[in-house]
C-alpha positions in Angstrom: -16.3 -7.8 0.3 -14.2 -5.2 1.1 -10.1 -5.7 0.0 -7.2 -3.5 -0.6 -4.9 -3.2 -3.3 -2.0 -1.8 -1.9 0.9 -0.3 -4.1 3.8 -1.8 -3.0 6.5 1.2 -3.5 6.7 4.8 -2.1 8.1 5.8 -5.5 6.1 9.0 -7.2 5.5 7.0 -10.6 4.9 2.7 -10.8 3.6 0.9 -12.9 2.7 -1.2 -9.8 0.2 1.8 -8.7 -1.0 1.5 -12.4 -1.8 -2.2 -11.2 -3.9 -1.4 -8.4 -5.9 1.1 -9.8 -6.5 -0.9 -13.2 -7.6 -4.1 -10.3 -10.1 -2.0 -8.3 -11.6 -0.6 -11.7 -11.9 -3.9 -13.5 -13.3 -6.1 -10.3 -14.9 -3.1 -8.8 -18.1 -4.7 -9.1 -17.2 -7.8 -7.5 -16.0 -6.5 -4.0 -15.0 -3.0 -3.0 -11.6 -2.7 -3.6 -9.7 0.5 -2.4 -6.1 1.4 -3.6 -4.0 2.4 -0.7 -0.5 3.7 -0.7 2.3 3.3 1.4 4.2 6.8 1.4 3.2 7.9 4.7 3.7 5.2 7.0 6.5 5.9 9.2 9.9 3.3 9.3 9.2 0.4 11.4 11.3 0.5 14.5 10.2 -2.0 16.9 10.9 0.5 19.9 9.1 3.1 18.3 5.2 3.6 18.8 3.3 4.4 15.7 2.6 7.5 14.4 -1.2 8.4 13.4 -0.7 7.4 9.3 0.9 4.3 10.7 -2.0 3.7 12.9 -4.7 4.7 10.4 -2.5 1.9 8.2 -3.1 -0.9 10.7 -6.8 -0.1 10.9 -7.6 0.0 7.2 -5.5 -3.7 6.8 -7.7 -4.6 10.3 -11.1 -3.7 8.7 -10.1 -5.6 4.9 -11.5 -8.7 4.4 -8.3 -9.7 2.1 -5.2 -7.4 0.7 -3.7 -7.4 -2.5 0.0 -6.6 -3.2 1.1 -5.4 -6.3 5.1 -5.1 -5.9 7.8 -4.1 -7.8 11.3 -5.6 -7.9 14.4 -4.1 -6.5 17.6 -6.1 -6.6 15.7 -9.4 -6.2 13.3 -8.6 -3.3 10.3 -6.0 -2.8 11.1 -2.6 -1.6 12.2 -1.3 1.5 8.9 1.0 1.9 6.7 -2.1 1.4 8.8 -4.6 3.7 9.0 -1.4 6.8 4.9 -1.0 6.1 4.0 -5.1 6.2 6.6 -4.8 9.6 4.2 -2.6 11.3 1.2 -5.7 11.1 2.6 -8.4 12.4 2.3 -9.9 15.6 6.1 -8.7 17.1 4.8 -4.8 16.3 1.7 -5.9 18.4 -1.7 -5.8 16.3 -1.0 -9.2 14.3 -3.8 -7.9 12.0 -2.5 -10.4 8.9 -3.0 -13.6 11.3 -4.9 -15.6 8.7 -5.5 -12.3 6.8 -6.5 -13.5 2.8 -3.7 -11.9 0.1 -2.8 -12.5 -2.8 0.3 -11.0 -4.4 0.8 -9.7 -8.1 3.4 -7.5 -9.7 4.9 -6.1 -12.8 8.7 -4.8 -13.6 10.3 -3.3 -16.4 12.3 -6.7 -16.9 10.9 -9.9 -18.6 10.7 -12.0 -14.8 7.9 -9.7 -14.2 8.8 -9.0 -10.2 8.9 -12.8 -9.7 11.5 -12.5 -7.0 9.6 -9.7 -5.3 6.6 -11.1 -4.9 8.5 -14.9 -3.8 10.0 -12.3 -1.1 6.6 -10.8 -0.2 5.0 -14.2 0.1 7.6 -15.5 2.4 7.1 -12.6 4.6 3.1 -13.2 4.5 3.8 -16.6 5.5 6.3 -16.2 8.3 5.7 -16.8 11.7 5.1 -13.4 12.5 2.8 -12.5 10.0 0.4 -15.7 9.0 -1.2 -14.8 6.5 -3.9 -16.7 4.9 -1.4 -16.1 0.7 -3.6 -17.4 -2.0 -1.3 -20.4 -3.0 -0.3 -21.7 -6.5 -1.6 -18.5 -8.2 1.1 -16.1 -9.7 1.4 -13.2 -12.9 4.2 -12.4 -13.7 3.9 -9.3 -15.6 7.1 -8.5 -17.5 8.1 -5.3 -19.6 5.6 -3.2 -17.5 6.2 0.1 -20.0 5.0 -2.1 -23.1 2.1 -3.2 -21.2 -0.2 -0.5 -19.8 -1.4 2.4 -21.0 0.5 5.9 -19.9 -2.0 7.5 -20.0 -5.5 5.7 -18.7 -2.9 3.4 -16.4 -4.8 0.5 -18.0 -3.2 -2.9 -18.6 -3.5 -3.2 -22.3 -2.0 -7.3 -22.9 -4.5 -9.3 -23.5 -3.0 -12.2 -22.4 -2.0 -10.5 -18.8 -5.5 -9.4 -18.7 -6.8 -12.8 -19.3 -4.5 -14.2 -16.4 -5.1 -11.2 -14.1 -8.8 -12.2 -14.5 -8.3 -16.0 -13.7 -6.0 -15.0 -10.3 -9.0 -12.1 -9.0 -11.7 -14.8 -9.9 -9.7 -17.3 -7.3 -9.0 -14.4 -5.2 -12.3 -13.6 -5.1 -13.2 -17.1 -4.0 -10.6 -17.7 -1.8 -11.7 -14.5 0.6 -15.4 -15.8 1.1 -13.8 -18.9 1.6 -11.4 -17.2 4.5 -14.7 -15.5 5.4 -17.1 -18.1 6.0 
C-alpha cells in the first residue's frame, strides 16, 4: 500500500509537516507512506496549463493508493497553498485523479480546536462534486496546542493520548484503503 501524507501548508516551519513525517515513521511498516510537500506547485488557474512540479503533483496523487492531509488552520479554513494544490486534481482542472481516491484528514494548530475547522473545510472540498473523494468518514483528531505536543527537535508527537487516537484513525485508515482497493 502506497499513501501520501501531504503537508498541508507551504509555510518553512509546521507543526503539520511534523505530523506527516511522525505518520510515515510510526506506520511505516504498515504501507509505504511518503511525505510530500506542497511549495512548488504553481497557483491553480483554470486557464492555465500546468507547470512540470504541478504535473509531477498530479502523478504522485495518481499513483497513491490513498492520501493523507495533515492541515493547519488559518482564519477558519485550510490554507490557500493547500486549497490551489487540491484545485489542480479535480475533475474541472482535467485529471480528476481524487474520483473515489481514499483520504483521510488530520491536523494540529497552536489553538485548543486543534484545526477542526480546517480539516471540516478540507473534507468538504474532498467531497465536492468536483473532487469525490473516497474521505474516511466519522474519524477525526483534533490535535490542539501543537507547540506543547511534539517534540522540536525529533518532530515526534509526544501526547500520549494524541498518539493513542492517531493510532486508532491510521488503523481504520489503513483498512479503509484495502477496502477502496479491493
Amino acid at each position: 500500500m502506497k499513501l501520501l501524507a501531504i503537508v498541508g501548508t507551504n509555510a518553512p516551519f509546521s507543526y503539520n509537516r511534523f505530523l506527516a513525517k511522525y505518520i510515515a515513521k510510526r506506520y511505516g511498516d504498515k504501507a509505504e507512506i511518503i511525505v510530500r510537500e506542497i511549495d512548488d506547485i504553481k497557483p491553480f488557474c483554470r486557464t492555465d496549463e500546468p507547470d512540470e512540479a504541478t504535473k509531477a503533483w498530479i502523478e504522485d496523487i495518481k499513483m497513491a493508493d490513498g492520501i493523507i492531509l495533515t492541515t493547519p488552520e488559518y482564519d477558519h479554513a485550510i490554507p490557500a497553498s493547500l486549497k490551489s494544490a487540491l484545485e489542480w486534481l479535480g475533475s474541472h482542472a482535467g485529471p480528476n485523479v481524487m474520483k473515489m481516491k481514499p483520504a483521510a484528514v488530520v491536523g494540529t494548530s497552536y489553538g485548543i480546536q486543534g484545526a477542526s475547522r480546517a480539516q471540516e473545510d478540507a473534507r468538504e472540498i474532498l467531497l465536492s462534486p468536483d473532487m469525490s473523494a473516497n474521505v474516511l468518514p466519522g474519524n477525526e483528531i483534533l490535535i490542539g496546542g501543537a507547540a506543547n505536543n511534539f517534540d522540536k527537535e525529533t518532530g515526534d508527537l509526544v501526547n500520549p493520548n494524541y498518539i493513542e487516537q492517531l493510532d486508532g484513525v491510521m488503523s481504520n485508515f489503513f483498512k479503509f484503503v484495502e477496502q477502496a482497493n479491493k
